[in-house]
C-alpha positions in Angstrom: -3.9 -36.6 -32.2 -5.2 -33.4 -33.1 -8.3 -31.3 -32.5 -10.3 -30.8 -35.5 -9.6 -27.2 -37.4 -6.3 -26.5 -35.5 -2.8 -27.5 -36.7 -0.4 -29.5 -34.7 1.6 -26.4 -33.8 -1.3 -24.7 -32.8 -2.7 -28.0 -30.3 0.5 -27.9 -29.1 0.6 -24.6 -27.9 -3.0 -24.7 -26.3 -1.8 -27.5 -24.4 1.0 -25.5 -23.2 -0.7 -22.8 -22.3 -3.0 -24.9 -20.0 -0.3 -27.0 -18.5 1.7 -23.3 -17.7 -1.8 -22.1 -15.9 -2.1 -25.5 -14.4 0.6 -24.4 -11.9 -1.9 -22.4 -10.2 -3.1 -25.0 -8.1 -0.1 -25.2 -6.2 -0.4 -21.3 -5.4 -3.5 -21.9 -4.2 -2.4 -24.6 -2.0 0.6 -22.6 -0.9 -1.9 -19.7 0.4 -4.1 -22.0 2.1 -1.6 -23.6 3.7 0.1 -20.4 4.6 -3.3 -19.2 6.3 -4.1 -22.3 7.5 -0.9 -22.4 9.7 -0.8 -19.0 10.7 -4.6 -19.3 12.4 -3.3 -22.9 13.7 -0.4 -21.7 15.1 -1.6 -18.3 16.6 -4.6 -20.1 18.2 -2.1 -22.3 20.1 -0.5 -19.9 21.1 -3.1 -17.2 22.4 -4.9 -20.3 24.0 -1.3 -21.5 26.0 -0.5 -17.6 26.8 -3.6 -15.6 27.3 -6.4 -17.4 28.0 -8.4 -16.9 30.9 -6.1 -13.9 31.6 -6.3 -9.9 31.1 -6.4 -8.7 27.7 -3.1 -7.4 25.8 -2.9 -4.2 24.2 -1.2 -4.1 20.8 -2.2 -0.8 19.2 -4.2 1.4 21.9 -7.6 0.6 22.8 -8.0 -0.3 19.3 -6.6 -3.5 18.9 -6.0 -6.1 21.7 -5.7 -9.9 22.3 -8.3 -11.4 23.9 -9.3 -15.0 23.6 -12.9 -15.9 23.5 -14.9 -19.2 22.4 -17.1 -18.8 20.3 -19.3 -21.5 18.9 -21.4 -19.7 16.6 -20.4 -17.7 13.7 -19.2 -14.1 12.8 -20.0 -11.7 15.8 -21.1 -14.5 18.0 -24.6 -14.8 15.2 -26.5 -18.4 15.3 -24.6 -20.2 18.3 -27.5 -22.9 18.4 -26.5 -23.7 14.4 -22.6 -24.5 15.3 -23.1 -27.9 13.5 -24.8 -26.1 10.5 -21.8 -23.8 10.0 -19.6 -27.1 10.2 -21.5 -28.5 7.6 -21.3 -25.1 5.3 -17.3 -25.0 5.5 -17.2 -28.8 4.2 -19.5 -27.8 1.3 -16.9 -24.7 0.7 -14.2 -27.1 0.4 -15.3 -29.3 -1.6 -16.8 -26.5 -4.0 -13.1 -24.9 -4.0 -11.4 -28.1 -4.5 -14.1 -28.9 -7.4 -13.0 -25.5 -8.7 -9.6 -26.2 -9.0 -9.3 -28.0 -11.8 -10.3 -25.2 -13.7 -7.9 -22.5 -12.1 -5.8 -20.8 -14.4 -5.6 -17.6 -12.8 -3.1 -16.2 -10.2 -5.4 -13.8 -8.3 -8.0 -16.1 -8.3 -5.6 -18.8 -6.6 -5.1 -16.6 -4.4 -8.5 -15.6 -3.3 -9.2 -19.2 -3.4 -6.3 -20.0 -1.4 -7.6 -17.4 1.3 -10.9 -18.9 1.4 -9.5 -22.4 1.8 -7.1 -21.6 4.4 -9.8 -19.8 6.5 -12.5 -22.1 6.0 -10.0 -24.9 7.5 -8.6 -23.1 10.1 -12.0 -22.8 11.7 -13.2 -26.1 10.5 -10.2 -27.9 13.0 -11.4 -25.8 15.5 -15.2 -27.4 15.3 -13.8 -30.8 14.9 -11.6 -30.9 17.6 -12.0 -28.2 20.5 -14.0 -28.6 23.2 -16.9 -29.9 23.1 -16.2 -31.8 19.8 -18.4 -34.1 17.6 -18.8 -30.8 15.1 -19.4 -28.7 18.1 -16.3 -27.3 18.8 -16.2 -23.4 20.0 -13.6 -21.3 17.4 -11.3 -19.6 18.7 -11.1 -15.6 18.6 -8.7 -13.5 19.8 -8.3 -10.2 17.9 -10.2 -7.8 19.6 -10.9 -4.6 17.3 -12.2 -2.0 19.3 -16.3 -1.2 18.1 -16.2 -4.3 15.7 -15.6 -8.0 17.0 -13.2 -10.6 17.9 -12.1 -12.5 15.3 -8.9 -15.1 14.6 -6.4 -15.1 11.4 -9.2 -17.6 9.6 -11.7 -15.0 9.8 -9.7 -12.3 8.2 -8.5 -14.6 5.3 -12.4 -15.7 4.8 -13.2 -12.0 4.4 -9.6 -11.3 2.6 -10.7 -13.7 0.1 -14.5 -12.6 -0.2 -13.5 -9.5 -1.1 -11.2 -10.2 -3.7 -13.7 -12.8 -5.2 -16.7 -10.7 -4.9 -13.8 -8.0 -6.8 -12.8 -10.5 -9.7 -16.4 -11.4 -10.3 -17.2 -7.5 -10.7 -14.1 -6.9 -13.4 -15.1 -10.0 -15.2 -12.2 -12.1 -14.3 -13.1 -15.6 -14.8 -11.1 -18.7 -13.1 -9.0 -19.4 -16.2 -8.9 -15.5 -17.3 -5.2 -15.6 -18.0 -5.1 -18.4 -20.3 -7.8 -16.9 -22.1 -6.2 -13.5 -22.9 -2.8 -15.5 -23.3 -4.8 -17.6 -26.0 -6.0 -14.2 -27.9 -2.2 -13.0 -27.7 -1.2 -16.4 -29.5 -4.0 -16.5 -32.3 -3.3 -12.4 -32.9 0.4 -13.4 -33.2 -0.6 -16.9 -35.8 -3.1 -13.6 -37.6 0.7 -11.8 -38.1 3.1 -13.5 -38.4 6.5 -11.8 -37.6 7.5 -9.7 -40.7 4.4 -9.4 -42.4 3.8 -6.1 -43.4 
């Protein structure tokens, strides 16, 4: 079946154009997953190494590890709202996963991904640490001297802000690629090769 006005030819190469910028919702899993693990894994390890212990010092007095609980949200902001934060990161997940099925676009699978990843990391940590039932204190541990302590999750939350706040300001949409790929193939259908 065709779509009404387009050649066979031309259906077919619309649909493969989408089902080539349909593989961008494995990238974005693979960075989610990627961020999710490495804020998983560090917080296990910073919590069975260096909690309750002096601080380490990784770059000067700039940068050390030092684990903290924190059960509210960036710099330690709304502690008596831990469940409402809970609440926010399930509606960001859903509103990425939603937005997936209209990702065509590397960097935005990307940013996506970071997002994801983040918004996961902490959301394990206030369904499951101590004291539970959506209540659970995140994990920090990267202390940056005059800023905050923050975990992995945080920095691919703001990682991926950025770069979405970024792609919104040059006009790149979700399926951006697909769309200037289109253009290419109707300019090329416009003049055909050897036409003078």
């Amino acid at each position: 079946m065709t779509t009404p006005g387009r050649t066979t030819g031309e259906s077919g190469a619309g649909r493969t154009e989408r089902a080539g910028g349909g593989r961008r919702v494995p990238l974005l899993l693979a960075v989610a997953g990627a961020a999710y693990l490495l804020d998983l894994g560090s917080k296990v390890a910073v919590v069975a190494e260096l909690e309750h212990r002096a601080p380490v010092k990784v770059f000067g007095d700039w940068l050390e590890l030092r684990v903290l609980r924190n059960s509210g949200a960036a710099f330690g902001i709304g502690e008596a709202a831990t469940i409402l934060f809970t609440l926010i990161a399930v509606a960001v997940t859903v509103v990425i996963v939603r937005l997936a099925r209209k990702l065509y676009s590397a960097p935005w699978a990307v940013a996506l991904g970071l997002l994801l990843g983040g918004g996961l990391g902490n959301l394990t940590d206030r369904l499951f640490r101590t004291p539970g039932d959506f209540r659970g204190a995140v994990v920090d541990f990267l202390h940056i001297r005059g800023f905050s302590v923050m975990n992995f999750a945080d920095c691919a939350i703001v990682c991926g802000g950025v770069l979405i706040v970024l792609f919104s300001f040059l006009g790149w949409e979700l399926d951006n690629k697909d769309k200037l790929e289109e253009k290419a193939g109707e300019t090329a259908v416009a003049a055909p090769p050897g036409a003078s």
